[in-house]
Structure formats: C-alpha cells, structure tokens
N, C-alpha and C positions, 0 to 999 in steps of 0.2 A: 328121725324127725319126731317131736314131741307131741305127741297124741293133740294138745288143746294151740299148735305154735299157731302162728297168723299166716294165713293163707290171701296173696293178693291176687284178683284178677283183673285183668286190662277187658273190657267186652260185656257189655250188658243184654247180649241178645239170648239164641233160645241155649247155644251148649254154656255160655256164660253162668245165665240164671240158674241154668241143673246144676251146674259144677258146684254153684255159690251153694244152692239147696245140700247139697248131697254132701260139700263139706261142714255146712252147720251143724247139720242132722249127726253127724257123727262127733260134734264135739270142737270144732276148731271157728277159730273168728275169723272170718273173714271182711276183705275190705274189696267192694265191687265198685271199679269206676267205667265210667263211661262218658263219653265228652255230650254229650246231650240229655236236656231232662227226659227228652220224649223215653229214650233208651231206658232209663231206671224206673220211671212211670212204668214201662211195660212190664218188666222182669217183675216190681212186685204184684202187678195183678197177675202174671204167669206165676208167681211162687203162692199167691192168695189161690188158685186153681188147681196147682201141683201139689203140694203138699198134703191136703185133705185127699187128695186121689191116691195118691202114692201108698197111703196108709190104708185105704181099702184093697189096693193091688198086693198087698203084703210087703210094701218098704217099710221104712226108720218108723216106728211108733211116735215119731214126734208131733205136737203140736204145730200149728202156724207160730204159736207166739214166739214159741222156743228157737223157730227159727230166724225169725225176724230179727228178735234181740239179741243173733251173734252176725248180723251182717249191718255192714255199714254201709252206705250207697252216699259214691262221691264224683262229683264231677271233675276233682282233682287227680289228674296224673300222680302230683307230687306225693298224693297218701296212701303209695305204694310201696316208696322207699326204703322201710323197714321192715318188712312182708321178707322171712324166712325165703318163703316158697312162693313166684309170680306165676301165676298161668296167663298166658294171652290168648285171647277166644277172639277177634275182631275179623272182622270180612276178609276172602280170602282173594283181595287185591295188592299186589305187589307193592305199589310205589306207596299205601298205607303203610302195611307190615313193614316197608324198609324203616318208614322214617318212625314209625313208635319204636321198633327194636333199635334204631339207633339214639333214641332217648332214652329206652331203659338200659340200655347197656352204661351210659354215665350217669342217670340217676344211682341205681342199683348197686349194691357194696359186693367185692367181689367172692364173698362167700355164698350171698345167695342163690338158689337155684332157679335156671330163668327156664321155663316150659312152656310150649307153643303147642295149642290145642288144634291145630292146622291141620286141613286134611288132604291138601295135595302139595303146595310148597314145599321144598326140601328141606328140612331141619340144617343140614349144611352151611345154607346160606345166609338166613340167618344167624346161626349162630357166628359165623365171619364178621358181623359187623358189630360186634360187642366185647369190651377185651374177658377174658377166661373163658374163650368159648367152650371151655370141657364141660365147662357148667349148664350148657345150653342138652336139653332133651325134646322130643317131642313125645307129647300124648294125645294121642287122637280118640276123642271119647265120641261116643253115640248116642244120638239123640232115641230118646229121652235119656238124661245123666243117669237119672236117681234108679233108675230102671234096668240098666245095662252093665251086668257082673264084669264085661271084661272090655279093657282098653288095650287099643295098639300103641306101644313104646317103641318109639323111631328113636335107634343108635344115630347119630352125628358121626359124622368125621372126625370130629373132638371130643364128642361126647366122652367123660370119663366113666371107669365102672362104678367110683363115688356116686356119681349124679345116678345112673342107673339105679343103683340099689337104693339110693335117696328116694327114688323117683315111684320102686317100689314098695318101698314099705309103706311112700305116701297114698298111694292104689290101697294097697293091702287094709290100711288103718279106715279106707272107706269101702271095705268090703268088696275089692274088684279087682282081678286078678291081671296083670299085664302080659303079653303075648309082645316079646321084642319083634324088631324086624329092622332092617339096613335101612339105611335113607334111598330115597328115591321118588324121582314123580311122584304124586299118589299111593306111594308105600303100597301095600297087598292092597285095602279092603277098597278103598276108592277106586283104585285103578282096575279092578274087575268091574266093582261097582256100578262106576260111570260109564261102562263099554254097556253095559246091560240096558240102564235108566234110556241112557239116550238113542238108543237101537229100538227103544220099547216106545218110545217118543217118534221116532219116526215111522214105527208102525201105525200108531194111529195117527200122524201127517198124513200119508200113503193111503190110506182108509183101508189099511189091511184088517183091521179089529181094533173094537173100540176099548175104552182105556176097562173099564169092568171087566171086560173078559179075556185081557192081555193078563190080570193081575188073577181072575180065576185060574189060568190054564198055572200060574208058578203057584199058589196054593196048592189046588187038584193036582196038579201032576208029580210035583216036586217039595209036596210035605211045609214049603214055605210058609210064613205066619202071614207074612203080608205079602204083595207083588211088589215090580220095579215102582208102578207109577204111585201107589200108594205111600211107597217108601221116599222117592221123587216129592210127594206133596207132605211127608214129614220134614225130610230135611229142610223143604224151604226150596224151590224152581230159583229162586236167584242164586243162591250159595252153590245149586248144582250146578248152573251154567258159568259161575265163578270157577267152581271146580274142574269144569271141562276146556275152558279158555286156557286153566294154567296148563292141565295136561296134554290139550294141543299144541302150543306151545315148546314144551319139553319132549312131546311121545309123537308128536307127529299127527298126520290127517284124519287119520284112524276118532280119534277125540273132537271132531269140531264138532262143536253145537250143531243140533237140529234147529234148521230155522224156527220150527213152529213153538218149541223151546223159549226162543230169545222172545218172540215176539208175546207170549205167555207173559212173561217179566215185563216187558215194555209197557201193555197193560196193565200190570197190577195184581195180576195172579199168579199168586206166589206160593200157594199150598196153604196150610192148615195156618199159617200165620195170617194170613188174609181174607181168611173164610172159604176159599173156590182157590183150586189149580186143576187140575185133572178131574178130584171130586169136589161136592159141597161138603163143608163142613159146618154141619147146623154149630147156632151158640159161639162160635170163632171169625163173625164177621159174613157168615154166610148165610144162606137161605134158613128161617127157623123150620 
C-alpha cells in the first residue's frame, strides 16, 4: 500500500477519530464518514484536543492544521467507494454492522481492502456478507489510536495472506506493529478483558471496594498503568456493555453484564466521553 493512498473510514467516534488522526499524521488522506453531524462535530473537537497532546506525549510532530487538511468529514456513505483501504470503527451492534457491511460490500470494488476495527464480533461473519471475503481483515486498535504501537489482526476464515500483509504494512507505515490472532468471540485482548472490567464492576455493585481502590490494587500490585475501571471509563461504559452482550451471547453466562453496568449507560455515564462513569473527568463534561 502506498504510503500517501486514501484511507476510508466508516465511524466517527473515539477509535474512528484516532485512526483518522493517526492516519493523517503519517502522511495518507483520509475520508471520515459518519451519518450524523453531531458524530463529526465531535471527532473534530476530539482531534482539535488530541493532537496538540499527542505531541507533547511524544507522538507525530505534526500540527492541527496538517492534519485537518488531509481528512475530509462526510456524511456520505457513498465517499468511500474509492478508498484503497475502508476501516469500519461503528458500534459494536449486530443488526448495524450487518447492514453497513452489506452496503460496503456492493459499494466497494473488489480489489479493495475491507477492515473492521471490531472488538468482539467475529471478523468471519462479517466478512460472509460481502463478495471477496479474503479481503475482509480485522484490526482491533486501542484507545487512544495515536498512542498505542500495537494492534491485534484478527485472521478470518477467508481472510487472505494478501489482505494480511496488506493489512500490515498498512500498521507498519503508521508506526504500529500487528500481533495476528484467529477469529473468535472477542479475539484474545477483549475477551480477557471484558471478564476482568466486569467482575471489577461487580465488585464495587457488591460494595466489596470502591472503584479507586479496585484500580490501586491492579497498579500496586500488578505494575499495571491504569486499572480495570479506569480503563472501563476510557473505552467508553456503553461500547463495554456492547462488548459484553456480544460475548454473552457467543461465550456464555460467564460475560452477562453487571447490572450496575447497564444501568450506568441508561443514565448517561459513559466514562470519559461524558465527563463521569466510574470517575470524574474534569474538562470532558464533568465536574471542573
């Protein structure tokens, strides 16, 4: 893949926006849709936040401007269709992903490469509902994009070794190294993941310990950067309970949501995108 080709993504939320930043930042156009304004509204004030940070964390030396002026934000499905390489980053609900994946599969010309940024659905399945499904990959990036050297590549049941190494060189050319793995529920990192988040979730339901000193004990004990619940209010409390619906679902009892969970989402606290989940988050909507 050619260092500057166009890169499409389906998804203007938070892995959307990084992907879009992280592919700018390195040199390639990208075209970011999303079917609602609010969705694009948000991504550029997350990338007007992100990108000045990123650079004092030690990412891409790049400007806002520079990146601004290689993305395009569209509320057009259709100005994807020429996009080399499609990433879909969109909510990890079923009956969406079926029916966007089975419009990209007849928008999209059968050379290009289709990649699903999904982090519990099975890359298998969708790719079934698009014709060349060898060309279908998953990459499952981490929030933050711009931040995170290494992405998990979910093999398909189709997936070709073409698409693979397509897949990595396109990692490689934005500085981040791919770790394959088979398709499955939750692939590796969710599927531990989510057993962890939501058992640490129930903890403090239970009033066994409150959410600070659930997330001390995996720093202190266990060398970890952040804890489950902290990590829980990065990802986003709905995308986790999205996550754990599929993998109950698929894995069994073991995965159902923590009530106290769901009912978090029901109200509105959703983690660091809404200012308050577990913790506050001054400046994001939360207490200053």
């Amino acid at each position: 893949m050619e260092e500057r080709s166009r890169i499409g993504i389906l998804g203007a939320g938070i892995i959307g926006a990084g992907l879009a930043q992280s592919a700018a930042a390195s040199g390639h156009e990208v075209v970011l849709v999303d079917v609602t304004p609010q969705a694009l509204s948000r991504a550029r004030q997350e990338l007007a936040r992100s990108v000045p940070l990123q650079r004092l964390l030690g990412g891409p030396a790049v400007r806002l401007e520079q990146v601004l002026e290689r993305i395009s934000f569209s509320l057009e499905v259709e100005d994807l269709a020429e996009a080399p390489l499609l990433v879909e980053a969109i909510p990890e609900i079923w009956e969406t992903k079926k029916a966007a994946w089975s419009h990209l599969g007849r928008l999209c010309p059968g050379e290009s490469l289709l990649a699903s940024a999904t982090s519990a659905i099975p890359i298998t399945r969708l790719a079934a509902l698009v014709p060349q499904p060898e060309r279908v990959v998953g990459l499952h990036f981490m929030n933050p994009v711009p931040l995170k050297a290494t992405v998990e590549m979910i093999r398909g049941f189709y997936t070709s070794a073409q698409t693979l190494q397509s897949a990595r060189d396109f990692l490689a050319g934005l500085g981040k190294t791919a770790i394959e793995v088979a398709d499955s529920p939750g692939f590796v990192s969710n599927r531990v993941l989510m057993l962890t988040v939501n058992e640490a979730i129930c903890l403090v339901a239970e009033g066994v310990a409150a959410p600070e000193d659930i997330d001390r004990l995996f720093k202190g004990c266990f060398s970890h950067k952040m804890g489950p619940l902290e990590t829980a209010d990065m990802i986003g409390l709905d995308t986790v309970l999205q996550s754990l619906e599929v993998l109950a679902r698929d894995l069994g009892e073991k995965f159902r949501p923590c009530p106290l969970l769901r009912r978090m989402v029901e109200a509105g606290r959703l983690g660091r995108k809404s200012g308050q989940g577990f913790f506050v988050h001054p400046g994001l909507g939360g207490a200053p």
